[in-house]
C-alpha positions in Angstrom: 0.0 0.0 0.0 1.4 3.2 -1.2 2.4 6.1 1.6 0.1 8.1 0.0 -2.8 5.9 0.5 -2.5 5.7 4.3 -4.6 7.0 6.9 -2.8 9.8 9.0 -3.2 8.0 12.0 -1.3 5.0 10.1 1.5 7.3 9.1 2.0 9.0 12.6 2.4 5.3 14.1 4.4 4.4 10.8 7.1 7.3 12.2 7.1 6.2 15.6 8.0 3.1 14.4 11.0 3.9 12.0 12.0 6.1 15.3 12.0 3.2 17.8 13.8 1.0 14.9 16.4 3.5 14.6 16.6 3.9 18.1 16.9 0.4 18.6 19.5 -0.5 16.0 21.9 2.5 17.9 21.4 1.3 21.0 22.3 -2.4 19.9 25.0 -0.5 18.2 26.5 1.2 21.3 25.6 -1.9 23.6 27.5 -4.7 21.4 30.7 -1.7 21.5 30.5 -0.9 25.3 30.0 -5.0 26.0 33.1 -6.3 23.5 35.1 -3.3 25.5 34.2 -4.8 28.7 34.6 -8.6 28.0 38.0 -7.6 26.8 38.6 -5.5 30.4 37.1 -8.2 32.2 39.0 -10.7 30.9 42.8 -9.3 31.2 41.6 -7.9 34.3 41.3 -11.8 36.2 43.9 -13.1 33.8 46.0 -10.6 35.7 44.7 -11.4 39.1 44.8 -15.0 38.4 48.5 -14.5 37.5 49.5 -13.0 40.7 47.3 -15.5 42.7 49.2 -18.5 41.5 52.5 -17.0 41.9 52.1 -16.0 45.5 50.4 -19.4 46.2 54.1 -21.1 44.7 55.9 -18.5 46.7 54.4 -19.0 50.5 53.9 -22.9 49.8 55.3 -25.0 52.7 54.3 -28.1 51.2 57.3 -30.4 50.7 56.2 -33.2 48.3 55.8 -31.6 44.7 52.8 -33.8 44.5 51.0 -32.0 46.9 51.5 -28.6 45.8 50.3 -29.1 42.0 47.3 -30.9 43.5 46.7 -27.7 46.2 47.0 -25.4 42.6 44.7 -27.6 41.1 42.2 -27.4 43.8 42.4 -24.0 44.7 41.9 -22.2 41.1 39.6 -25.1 39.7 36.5 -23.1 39.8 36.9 -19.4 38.8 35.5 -16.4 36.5 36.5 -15.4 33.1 39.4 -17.5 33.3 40.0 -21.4 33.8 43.4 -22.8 35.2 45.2 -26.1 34.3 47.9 -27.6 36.4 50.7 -29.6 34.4 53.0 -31.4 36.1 56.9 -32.0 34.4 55.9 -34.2 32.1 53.1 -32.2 30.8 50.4 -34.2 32.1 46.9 -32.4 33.9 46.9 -32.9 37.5 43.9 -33.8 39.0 41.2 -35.3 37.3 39.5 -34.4 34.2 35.7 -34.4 33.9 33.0 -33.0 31.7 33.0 -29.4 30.9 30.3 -27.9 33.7 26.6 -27.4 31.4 25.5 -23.6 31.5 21.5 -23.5 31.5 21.2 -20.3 29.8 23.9 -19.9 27.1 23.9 -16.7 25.2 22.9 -16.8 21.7 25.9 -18.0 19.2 25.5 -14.6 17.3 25.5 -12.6 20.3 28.5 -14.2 21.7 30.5 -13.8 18.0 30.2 -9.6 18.0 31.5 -9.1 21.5 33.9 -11.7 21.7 37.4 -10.7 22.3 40.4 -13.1 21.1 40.9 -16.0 23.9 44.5 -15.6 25.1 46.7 -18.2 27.0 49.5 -17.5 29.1 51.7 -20.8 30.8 53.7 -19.7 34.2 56.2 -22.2 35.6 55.8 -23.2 38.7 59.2 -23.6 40.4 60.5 -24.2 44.3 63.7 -23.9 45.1 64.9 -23.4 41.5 63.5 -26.7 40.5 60.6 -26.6 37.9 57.1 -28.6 39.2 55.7 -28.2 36.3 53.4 -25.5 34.6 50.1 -23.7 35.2 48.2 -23.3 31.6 45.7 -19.8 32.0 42.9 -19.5 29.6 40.6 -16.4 29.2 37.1 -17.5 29.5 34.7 -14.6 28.2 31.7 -17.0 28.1 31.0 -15.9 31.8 31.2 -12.2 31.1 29.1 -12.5 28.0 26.4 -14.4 30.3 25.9 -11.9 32.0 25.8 -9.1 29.2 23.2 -11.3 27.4 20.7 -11.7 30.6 21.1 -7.7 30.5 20.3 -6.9 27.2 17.6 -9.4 27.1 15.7 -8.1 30.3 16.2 -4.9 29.5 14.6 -5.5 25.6 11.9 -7.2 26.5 11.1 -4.2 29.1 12.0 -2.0 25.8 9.5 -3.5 24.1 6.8 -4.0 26.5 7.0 -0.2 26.9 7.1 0.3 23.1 4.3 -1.5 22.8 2.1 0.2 25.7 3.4 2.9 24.1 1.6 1.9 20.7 -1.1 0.9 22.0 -2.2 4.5 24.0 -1.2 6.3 21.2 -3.1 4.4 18.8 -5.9 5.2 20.9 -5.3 8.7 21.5 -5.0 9.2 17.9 -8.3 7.8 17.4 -9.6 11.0 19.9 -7.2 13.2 18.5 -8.0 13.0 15.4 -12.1 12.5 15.1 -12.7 16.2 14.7 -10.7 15.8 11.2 -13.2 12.8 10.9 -16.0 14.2 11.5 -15.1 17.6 9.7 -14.2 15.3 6.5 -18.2 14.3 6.9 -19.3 17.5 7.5 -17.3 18.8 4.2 -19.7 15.9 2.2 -22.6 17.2 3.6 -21.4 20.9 2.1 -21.0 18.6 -0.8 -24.5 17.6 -1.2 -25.6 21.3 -0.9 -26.9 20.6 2.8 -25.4 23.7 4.5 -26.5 23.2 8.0 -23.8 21.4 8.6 -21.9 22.1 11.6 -19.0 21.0 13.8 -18.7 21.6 17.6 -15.7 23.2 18.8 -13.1 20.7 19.9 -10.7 20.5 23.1 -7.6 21.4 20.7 -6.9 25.1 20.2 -5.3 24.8 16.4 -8.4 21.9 15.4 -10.8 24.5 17.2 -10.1 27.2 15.1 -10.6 25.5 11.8 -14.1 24.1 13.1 -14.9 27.8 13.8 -14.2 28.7 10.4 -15.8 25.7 8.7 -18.9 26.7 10.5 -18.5 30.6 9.4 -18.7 29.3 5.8 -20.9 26.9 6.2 -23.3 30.1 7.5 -22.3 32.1 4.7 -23.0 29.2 1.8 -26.6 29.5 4.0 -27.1 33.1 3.5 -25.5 32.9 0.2 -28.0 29.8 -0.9 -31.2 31.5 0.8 -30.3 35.5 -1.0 -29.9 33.2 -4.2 -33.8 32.0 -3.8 -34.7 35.7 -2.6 -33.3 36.5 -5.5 -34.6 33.9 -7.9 -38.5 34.9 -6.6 -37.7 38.5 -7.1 -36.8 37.6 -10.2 -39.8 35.9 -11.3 -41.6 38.5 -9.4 -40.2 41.3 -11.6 -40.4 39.4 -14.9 -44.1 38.7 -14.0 -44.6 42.9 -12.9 -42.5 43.8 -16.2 -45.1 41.4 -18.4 -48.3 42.6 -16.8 -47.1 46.5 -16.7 -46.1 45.9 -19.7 -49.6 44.0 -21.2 -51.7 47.5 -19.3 -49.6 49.7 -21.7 -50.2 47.9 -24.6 -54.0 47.5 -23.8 -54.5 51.0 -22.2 -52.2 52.8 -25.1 -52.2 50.4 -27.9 -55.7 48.9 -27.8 -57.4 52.5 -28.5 -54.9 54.1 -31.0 -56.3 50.4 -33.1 -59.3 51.2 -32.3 -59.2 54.7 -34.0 -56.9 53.6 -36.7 -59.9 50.8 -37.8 -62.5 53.4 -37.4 -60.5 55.9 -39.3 -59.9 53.2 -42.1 -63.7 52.3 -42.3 -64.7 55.5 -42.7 -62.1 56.1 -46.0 -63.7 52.9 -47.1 -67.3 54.3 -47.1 -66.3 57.7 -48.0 -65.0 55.8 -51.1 -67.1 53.4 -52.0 -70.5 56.2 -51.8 -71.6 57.3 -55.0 -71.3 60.5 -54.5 -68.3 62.4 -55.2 -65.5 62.0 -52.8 -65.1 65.1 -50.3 -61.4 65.7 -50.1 -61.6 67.2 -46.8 -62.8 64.7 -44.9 -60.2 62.0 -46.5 -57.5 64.9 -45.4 -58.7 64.8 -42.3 -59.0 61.4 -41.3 -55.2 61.0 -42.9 -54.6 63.6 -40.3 -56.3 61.5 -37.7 -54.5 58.4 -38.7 -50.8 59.7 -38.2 -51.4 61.2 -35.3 -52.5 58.4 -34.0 -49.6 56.7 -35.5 -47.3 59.2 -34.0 -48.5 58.2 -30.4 -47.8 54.0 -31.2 -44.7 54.8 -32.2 -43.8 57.1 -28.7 -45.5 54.6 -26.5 -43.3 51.7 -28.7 -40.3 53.5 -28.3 -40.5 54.0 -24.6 -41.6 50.1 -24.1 -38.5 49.7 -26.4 -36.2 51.9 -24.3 -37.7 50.7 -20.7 -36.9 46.9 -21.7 -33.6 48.0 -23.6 -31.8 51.3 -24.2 -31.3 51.6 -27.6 -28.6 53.8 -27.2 -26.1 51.9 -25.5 -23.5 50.6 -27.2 -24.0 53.0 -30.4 -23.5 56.6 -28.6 -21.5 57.1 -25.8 -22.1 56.7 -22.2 -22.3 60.1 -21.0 -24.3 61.1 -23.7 -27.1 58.1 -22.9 -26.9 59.6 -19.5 -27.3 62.6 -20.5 -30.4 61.9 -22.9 -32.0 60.1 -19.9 -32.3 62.5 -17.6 -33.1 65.2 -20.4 -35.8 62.8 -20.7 -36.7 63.2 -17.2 -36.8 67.1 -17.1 -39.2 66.6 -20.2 -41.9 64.3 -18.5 -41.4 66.0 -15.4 -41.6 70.1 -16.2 -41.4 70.9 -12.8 -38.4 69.2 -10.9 -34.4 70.2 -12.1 -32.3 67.5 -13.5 -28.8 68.1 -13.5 -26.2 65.7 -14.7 -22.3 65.7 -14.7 -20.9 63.3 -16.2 -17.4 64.4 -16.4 -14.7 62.1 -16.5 -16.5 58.7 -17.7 -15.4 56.9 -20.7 -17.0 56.4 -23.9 -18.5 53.0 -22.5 -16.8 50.0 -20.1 -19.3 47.2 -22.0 -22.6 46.6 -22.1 -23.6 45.0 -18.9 -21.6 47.5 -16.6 -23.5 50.5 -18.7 -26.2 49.0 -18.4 -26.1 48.7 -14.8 -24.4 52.3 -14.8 -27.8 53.4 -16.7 -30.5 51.5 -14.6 -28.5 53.2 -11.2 -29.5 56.1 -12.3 -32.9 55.7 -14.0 -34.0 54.0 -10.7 -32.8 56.5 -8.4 -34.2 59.2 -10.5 -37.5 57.5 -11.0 -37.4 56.8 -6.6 -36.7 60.5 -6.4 -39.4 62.1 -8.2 -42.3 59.1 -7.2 -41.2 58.6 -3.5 -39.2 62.1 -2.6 -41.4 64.5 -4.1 -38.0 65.8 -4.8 -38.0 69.2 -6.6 -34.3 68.9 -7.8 -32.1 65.2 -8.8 -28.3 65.5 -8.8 -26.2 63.0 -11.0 -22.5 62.8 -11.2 -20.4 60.0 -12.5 -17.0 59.8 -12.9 -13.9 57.2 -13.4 -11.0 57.2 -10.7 -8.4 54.5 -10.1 -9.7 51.8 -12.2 -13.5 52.1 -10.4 -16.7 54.2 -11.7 -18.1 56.3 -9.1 -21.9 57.2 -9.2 -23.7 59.1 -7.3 -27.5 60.6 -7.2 -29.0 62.7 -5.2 -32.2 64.9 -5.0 -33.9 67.2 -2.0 -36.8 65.4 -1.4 -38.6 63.8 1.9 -35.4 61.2 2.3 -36.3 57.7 3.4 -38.3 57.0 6.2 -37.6 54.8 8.8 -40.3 52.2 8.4 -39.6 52.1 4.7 -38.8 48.9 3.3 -36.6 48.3 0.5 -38.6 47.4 -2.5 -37.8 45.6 -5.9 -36.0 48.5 -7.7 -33.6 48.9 -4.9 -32.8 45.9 -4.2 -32.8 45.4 -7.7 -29.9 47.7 -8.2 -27.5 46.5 -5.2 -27.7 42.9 -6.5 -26.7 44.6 -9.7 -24.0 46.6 -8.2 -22.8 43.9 -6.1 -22.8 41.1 -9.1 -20.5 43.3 -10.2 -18.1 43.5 -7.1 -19.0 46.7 -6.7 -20.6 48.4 -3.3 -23.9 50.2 -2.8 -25.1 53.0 -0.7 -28.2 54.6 0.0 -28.4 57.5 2.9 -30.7 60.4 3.8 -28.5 63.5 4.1 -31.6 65.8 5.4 -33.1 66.8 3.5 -33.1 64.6 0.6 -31.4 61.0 -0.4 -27.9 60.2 -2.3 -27.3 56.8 -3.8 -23.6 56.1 -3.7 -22.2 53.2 -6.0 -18.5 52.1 -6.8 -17.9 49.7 -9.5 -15.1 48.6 -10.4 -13.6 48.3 -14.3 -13.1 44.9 -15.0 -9.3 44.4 -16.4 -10.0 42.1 -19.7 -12.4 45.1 -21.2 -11.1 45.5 -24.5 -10.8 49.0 -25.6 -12.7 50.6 -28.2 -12.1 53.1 -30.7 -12.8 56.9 -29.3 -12.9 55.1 -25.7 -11.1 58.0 -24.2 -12.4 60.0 -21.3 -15.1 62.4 -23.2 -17.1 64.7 -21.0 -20.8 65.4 -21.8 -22.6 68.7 -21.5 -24.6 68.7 -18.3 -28.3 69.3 -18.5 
């Protein structure tokens, strides 16, 4: 199975394990160099010792019959540590008797023994009374009883390495498990986000750095919430301004349309009698019900082009921004005698494409229209300018400002969801007396320019 395939929790006991290996493999390393230095210390330490013993044992002897003396040297060093003793006599034959080398019940391991096992040595002293030679004592270094001991050491204190390695293992496995259920739990919480369920949420855990990312997971889990329900808020209003737009709309087009039909068939009808009598045709009435029928045709074509220009602009994109903006609220002062529309437009460029114009154009068509049908404002301020990169707009008039109970209706909230689509921010304040309507969009980079898309200024109404 592939490291990248493996749990965290897997890994994290993965590492501890590569640590106590390596841990383990030094420490064998340092005990197998400390033990072969010891043996060897050991070892030429009572090959010394022995040395001196059976010297001074020759020297303060008392014991007249040769005989005797090899068999007290016998005796005496038969049974020692990290050394074994043999008495010859002259002819090279091992006093005292010879038996079966003594079992050991626990032997230290043949591999163990072979890295700390220093060279055996051998050493013969005479051993001489009076000048005449007895015969000889044979010394051999015996590390076997040094390496015993090593061995029972190493091996106790292993298997208490290990039995503490493996509590060790054990609790942390375990702790992990605790440890690391927030990440578990968050992981399910993320496929819930996944399945657009956003009231997902995680409670705060007992660890500070795993607490603060459950804090943020459920800050944006709250914000895909508001997000997801101003999404639907915004998909009724939607519906609920197409539907207004289609029956508003359907009233013009049967309050304005249906009776300039009306006239034009009864104008038509009456040229078709006039006609078709048999009497001579009277010139003046046909003149006048021509007269009739383009007047009539003049007012379908103003009530077409302002259904026209209240579902599109037909300027924008074909004359220049400013000069749209300028036409508009010329439009205004013309529907509205009474009320001052000033605009100053300074500054803007000849367009920034169509949907930031057109949201540019709506600002201020809504604000204006709020102004003169909610103020009662007798004068509407517009200024729009460019500045580092962002459009500034801003519109205000001297009206009645907003009240406090007012509640924001479609054509308001209409324009901050336009505004804010658009990254930009939206403002709307009573400055006493009247309202201003502050909005900052900003240009997005990949516009492409477009011929005569310098900043023009237009001629303020």
């Amino acid at each position: 199975m592939p490291w990248s395939g493996w749990s965290t929790r897997t890994r994290l006991i993965a590492v501890v394990l590569l640590i106590d290996l390596l841990a383990a493999v030094t420490s064998c390393a340092v005990v197998v160099l400390n033990a072969r230095t010891a043996v060897r210390v050991e070892t030429r330490a009572s090959l010394a010792t022995v040395e001196s013993l059976v010297a001074d044992t020759i020297r303060l002897s008392d014991t007249s019959s040769p005989e005797a003396l090899l068999q007290a040297l016998d005796l005496r060093f038969r049974v020692l540590r990290h050394v074994r003793v043999a008495v010859l006599d002259a002819q090279g034959q091992r006093v005292g008797p010879v038996g079966p080398a003594k079992r050991i019940e626990r032997e230290a391991p043949a591999w163990f023994a072979r890295m700390i096992m220093p060279p055996i040595e051998r050493h013969s002293l005479p051993i001489a009374v009076g000048g005449r030679v007895l015969g000889t004592a044979q010394i051999t270094t015996q590390p076997m009883d040094e390496i015993e001991e090593i061995w029972g050491y190493v091996r106790a204190l292993s298997l208490t390495t290990f039995a503490v390695n493996l509590a060790m293992l054990v609790a942390l496995y375990l702790a992990l498990a605790r440890i690391l259920a927030p990440l578990r739990r968050l992981g399910e919480a993320l496929t819930q986000l996944e399945h657009h369920d956003y009231t997902a949420r995680l409670a705060p855990p007992g660890t500070p750095e795993l607490a603060v990312i459950s804090e943020r997971f459920n800050k944006v889990a709250g914000a895909l919430a508001q997000t997801r329900s101003a999404n639907a808020s915004l998909n009724q209003k939607l519906l609920t301004a197409q539907d207004d737009e289609r029956r508003r709309t359907a009233l013009e087009l049967h309050d304005d349309f249906g009776p300039c039909l009306f006239a034009l068939e009864a104008n038509a009808a009456s040229i078709a009698r006039i006609a078709a009598g048999a009497k001579e045709v009277d010139r003046t009435k046909l003149a006048a019900r021509a007269a009739e029928i383009g007047t009539i045709v003049g007012q379908v074509q103003g009530v077409n082009r302002a259904l026209l220009n209240r579902l599109r602009p037909h300027g924008l994109g074909q004359a220049p921004l400013p000069t749209c903006l300028d036409l508009l609220l010329r439009g205004f002062g013309e529907r509205h005698p009474g009320i001052a529309f000033v605009g100053q437009f300074d500054g803007l460029a000849r367009g920034y494409g169509d949907l930031l114009d057109l949201t540019i154009f709506r600002c201020v068509q809504e604000s204006a229209t709020n102004a003169v049908r909610h103020g009662g404002a007798t004068r509407v301020e517009a200024t729009a300018a460019e500045r580092d990169g962002t459009v500034y707009v801003e519109i205000r008039d001297n009206g009645t400002g907003i009240p406090t109970e007012h509640r924001i209706g479609l054509g308001l909230s209409g324009m901050r969801e336009r505004v804010e689509a658009l990254q930009g921010t939206f403002a709307l304040d009573n400055i006493g007396p009247g309202a201003i309507v502050r909005i900052a969009i900003p240009i997005p980079p990949e516009r492409s320019p477009e011929p005569g898309d310098e900043l023009i200024s237009a001629q303020s109404v």
